[in-house]
N, C-alpha and C positions, 0 to 999 in steps of 0.2 A: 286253358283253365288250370292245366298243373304246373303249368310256370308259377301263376300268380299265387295258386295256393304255400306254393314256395319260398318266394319273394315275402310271403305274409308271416310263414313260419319262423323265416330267418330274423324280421325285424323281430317279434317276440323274445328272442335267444339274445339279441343284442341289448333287448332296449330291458331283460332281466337280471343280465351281468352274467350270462353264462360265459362269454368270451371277453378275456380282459386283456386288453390292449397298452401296452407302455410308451405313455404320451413323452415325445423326445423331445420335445419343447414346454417349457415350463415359463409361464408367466413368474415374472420375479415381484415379490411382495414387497410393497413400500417400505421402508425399515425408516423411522425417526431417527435426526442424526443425534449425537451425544454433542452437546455442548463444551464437554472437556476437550483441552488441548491432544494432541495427537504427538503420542511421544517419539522424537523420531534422533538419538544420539548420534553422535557425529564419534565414529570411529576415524582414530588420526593414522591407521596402517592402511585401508585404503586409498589414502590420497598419497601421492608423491612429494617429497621436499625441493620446496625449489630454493635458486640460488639467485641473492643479491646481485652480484655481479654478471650476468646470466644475460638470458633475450630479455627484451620490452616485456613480455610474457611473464617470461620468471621473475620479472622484478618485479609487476604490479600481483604477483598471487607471492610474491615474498612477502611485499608490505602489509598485505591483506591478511595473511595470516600470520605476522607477527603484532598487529595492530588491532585489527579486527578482524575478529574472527569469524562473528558473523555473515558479514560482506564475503570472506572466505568459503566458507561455509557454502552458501547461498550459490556462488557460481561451481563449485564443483559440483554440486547436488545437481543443478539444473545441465552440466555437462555430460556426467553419466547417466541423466533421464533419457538425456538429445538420444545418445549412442543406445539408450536399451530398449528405447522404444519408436527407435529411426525416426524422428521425429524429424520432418523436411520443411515444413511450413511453419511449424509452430518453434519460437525461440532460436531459430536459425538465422546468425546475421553474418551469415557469408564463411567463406575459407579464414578469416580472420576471428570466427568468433569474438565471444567480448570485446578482443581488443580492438575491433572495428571504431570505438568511442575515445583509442587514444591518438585524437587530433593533434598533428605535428610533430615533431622529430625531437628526441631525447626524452630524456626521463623527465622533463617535465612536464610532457604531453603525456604520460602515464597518469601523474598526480595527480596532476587535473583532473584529468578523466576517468578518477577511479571510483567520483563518486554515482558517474553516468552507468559505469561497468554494472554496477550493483542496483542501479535503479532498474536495468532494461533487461538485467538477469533475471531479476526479482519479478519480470511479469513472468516471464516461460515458466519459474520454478511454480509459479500463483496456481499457472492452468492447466501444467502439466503434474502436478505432485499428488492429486486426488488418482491418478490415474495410476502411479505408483503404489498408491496408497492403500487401495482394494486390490488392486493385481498381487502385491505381495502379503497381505497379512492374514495372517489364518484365522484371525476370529473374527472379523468382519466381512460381508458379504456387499457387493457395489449392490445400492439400492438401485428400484425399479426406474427407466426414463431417469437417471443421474445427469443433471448438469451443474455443475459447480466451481470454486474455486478451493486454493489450499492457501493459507494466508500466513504467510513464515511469519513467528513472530520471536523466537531466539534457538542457538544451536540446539535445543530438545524438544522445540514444543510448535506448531503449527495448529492450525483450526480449520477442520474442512467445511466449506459454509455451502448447503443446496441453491440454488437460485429459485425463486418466487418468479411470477410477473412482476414486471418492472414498467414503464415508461421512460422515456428520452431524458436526458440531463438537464435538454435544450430549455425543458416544461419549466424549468424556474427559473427563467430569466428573467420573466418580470416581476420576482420577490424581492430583487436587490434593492437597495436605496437609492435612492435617486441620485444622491450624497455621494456617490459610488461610481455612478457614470459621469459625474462632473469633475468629481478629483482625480480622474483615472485610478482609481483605485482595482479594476478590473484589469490585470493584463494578460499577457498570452494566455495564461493558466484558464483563466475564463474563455477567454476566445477559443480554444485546443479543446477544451472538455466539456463545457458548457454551451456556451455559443458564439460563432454559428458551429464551429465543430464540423464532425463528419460525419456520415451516418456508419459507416463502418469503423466509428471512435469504442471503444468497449464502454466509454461512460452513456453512450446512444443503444448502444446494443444491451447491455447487460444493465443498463441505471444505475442503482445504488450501489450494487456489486462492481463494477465498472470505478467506480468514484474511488470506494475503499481501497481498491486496488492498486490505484494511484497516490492514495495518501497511503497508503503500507509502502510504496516503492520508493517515495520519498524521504519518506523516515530511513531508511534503510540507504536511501542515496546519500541526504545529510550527515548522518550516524558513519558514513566511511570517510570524509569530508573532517570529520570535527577528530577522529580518532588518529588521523595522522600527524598529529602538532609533535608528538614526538620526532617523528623525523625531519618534521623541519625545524626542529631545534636542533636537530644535525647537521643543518647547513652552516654554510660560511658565516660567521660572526657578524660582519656589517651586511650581511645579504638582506635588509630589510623590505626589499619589492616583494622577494621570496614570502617571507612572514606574511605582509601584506596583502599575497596570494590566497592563504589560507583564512584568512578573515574573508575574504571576498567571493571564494568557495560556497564556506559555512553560513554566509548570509544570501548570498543566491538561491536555497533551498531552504532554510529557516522559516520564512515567514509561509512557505506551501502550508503548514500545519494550519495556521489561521484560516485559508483560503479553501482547504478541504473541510474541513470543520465545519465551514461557514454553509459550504454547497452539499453536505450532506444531511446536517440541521434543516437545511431549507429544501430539499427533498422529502424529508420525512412530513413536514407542515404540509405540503403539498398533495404528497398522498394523501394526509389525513381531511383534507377540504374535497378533493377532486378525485383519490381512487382511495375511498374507504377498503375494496377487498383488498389492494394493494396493501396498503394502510397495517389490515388484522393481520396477513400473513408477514408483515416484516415485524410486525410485534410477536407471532408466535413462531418464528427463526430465532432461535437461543442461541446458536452458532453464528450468527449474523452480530445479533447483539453483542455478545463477549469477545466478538473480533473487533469491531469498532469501538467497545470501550479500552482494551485492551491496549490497541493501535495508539487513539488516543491519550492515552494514561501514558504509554511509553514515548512519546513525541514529545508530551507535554516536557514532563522530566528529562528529555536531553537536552529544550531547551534552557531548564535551569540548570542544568549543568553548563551549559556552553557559557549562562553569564558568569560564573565562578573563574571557568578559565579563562574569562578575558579580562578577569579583576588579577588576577594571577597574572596575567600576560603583560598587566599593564610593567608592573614591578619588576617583572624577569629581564622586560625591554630597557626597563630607563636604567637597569645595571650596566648595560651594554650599549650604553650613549644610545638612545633611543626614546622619542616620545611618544605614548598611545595620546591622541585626541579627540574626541567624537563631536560631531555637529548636530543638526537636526537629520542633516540629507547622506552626511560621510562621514567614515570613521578613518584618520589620520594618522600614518605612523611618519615622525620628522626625525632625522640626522640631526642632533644639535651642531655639532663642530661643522658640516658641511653646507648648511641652514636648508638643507635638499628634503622635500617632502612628497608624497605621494595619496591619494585618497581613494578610499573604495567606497563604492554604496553600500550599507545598511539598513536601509531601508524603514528604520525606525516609526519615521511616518507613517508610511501604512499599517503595520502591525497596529500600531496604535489605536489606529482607524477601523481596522477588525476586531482588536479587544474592546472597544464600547460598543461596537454591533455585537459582539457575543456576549457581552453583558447585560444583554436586555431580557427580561424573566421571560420571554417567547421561547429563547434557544435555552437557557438556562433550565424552563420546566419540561423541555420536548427530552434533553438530556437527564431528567431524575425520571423520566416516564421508562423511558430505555433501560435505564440501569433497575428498575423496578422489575421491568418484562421479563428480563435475563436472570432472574433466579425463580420468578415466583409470578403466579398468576393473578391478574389485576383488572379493578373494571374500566375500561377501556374507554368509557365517558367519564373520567374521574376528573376531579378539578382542577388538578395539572394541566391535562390538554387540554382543559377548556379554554386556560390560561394561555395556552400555545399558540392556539389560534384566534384568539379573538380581536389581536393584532388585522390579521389576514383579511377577515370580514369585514372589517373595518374601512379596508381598504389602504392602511397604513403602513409604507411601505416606502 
């Protein structure tokens, strides 16, 4: 009996705060992220100078940081993540790091592959830079259950985006046009990310975040690709294959911008027919949104820039017995005096073929819906997306 009356006393004394206890574990409070970029400057005395003349190594982070800087930038950031945060599985491509992507012997298995270097950096720095991101700064706390990306978008500024529920990439396979499967206008890019794909693809695992991912590492693949015409305007004089090189480069990753655009627009219709919760929370991810107009905006415009310099290119060449020609399918550079000619794809075609799919007011209003969400709160059934999908339901497709 005097046990219990004991046991009875004690719960009284606890359950009135006589005894206060210091809880060592603390639930961590969900924190809204900031839609502003994440400022992150690129100090030039931490990284080392490398040398032209040097390894395969030195030469391709010679070029990169006398060309591009960003492409520079991006892989040493993501090589001191590797080392500080022993990272063994993630953005680990062996005892050769990046330079695992320069296929073949000499510097010209660098060039080539320096626009690969930067696209495949560009995931590690994506999934690892949030991680750096709360670990090192003092006025932000990692929000509660944190899974996310960091989405470089130039040497100061990156965007940490949360991840939402998402579904598979595979879900919109059957939005494409019909027009699409019979022109082959679908290729690996769709088969790798879309379908059939893998399940352990990041655009399966992670959906829309997964996509952007790939269209950020793109742009940033391309963008190392287009920024090196300086040096090979330092090749040999009649070296025109060389030249010809870099057009063939620049147009192998070019037209991704059309092809991600296209699968993330038709992602977003998708949600909005088939997982409305999906749907509200990627309209109310502000960080989500300002990465993919951002992305966009800045893809867009290297593309007009690259047509400048190949209006440029044409005149620089025919100084130097050289003629630019383009077809429908290839773009031509010929030796006059030797009548010796070469052709590269361009791919002109398809781009084509994705710019009147993205000019149809479906993708056109899904995209002013987006740029709406991301500064300012909007009703959600507004005429835009009615417009959006009404395609969909239709069935027209």
């Amino acid at each position: 009996m005097m046990l219990f009356q004991l046991f009875f006393i004690t719960l009284i004394f606890l359950s009135s705060g006589c005894f206060n206890f210091k809880h060592h574990h603390h639930r961590r409070r969900r924190i809204q992220l900031d839609a502003k970029p994440v400022h992150d400057p690129l100090n030039h005395k931490q990284f080392p100078v490398y040398k032209k003349n040097g390894s395969k190594r030195d030469f391709a982070l010679y070029l990169l940081k006398k060309y591009h800087p960003d492409g520079y930038y991006i892989i040493q950031r993501y090589e001191k993540m590797v080392k500080r945060f022993r990272v063994r599985r993630i953005g680990n491509f062996g005892k050769k790091g990046f330079m695992v992507w320069a296929r073949g012997k000499g510097r010209r298995s660098v060039i080539n592959g320096l626009g690969t270097m930067v696209h495949e950096s560009n995931h590690s720095f994506t999934s690892m830079y949030p991680r750096r991101y709360f670990k090192l700064s003092k006025s932000r706390r990692r929000p509660w259950g944190f899974r996310g990306y960091g989405y470089y978008i130039n040497r100061e500024k990156s965007i940490i985006v949360q991840f939402n529920r998402v579904f598979p990439a595979r879900k919109i396979r059957h939005l494409f046009p019909k027009s699409f499967h019979k022109g082959k206008m679908l290729n690996f890019r769709f088969t790798t990310y879309v379908y059939p794909s893998s399940r352990t693809q990041s655009t399966q695992v992670h959906g829309i975040f997964g996509l952007l991912d790939e269209f950020n590492s793109y742009y940033h693949g391309c963008q190392a690709h287009m920024k090196m015409l300086p040096y090979y305007k330092t090749m040999k004089k009649n070296d025109y294959k060389g030249m010809g090189k870099y057009f063939s480069n620049v147009n192998g990753t070019r037209f991704a911008y059309h092809e991600f655009k296209l699968f993330i627009l038709l992602y977003m219709i998708k949600a909005k027919i088939s997982y409305p919760h999906i749907y509200q929370a990627l309209l109310q991810n502000k960080p989500f949104l300002r990465a993919f107009l951002t992305i966009e905006k800045n893809y867009s415009n290297l593309l007009n820039e690259y047509q400048g310099i190949k209006s440029k290119l044409k005149i620089w060449l025919k100084k130097r017995g050289h003629r630019l020609e383009e077809t429908e399918s290839s773009i031509f550079i010929k030796k006059r005096r030797l009548g010796r000619h070469i052709g590269y794809g361009h791919f002109n075609k398809v781009i084509a073929a994705y710019d009147k799919e993205l000019a149809k007011p479906k993708y056109r209003a899904m995209m002013k819906i987006m740029a709406k969400h991301k500064t300012e709160k909007v009703d959600t059934h507004s005429k835009d997306e009615n417009s959006a999908i009404q395609h969909e339901k239709s069935g027209k497709f």
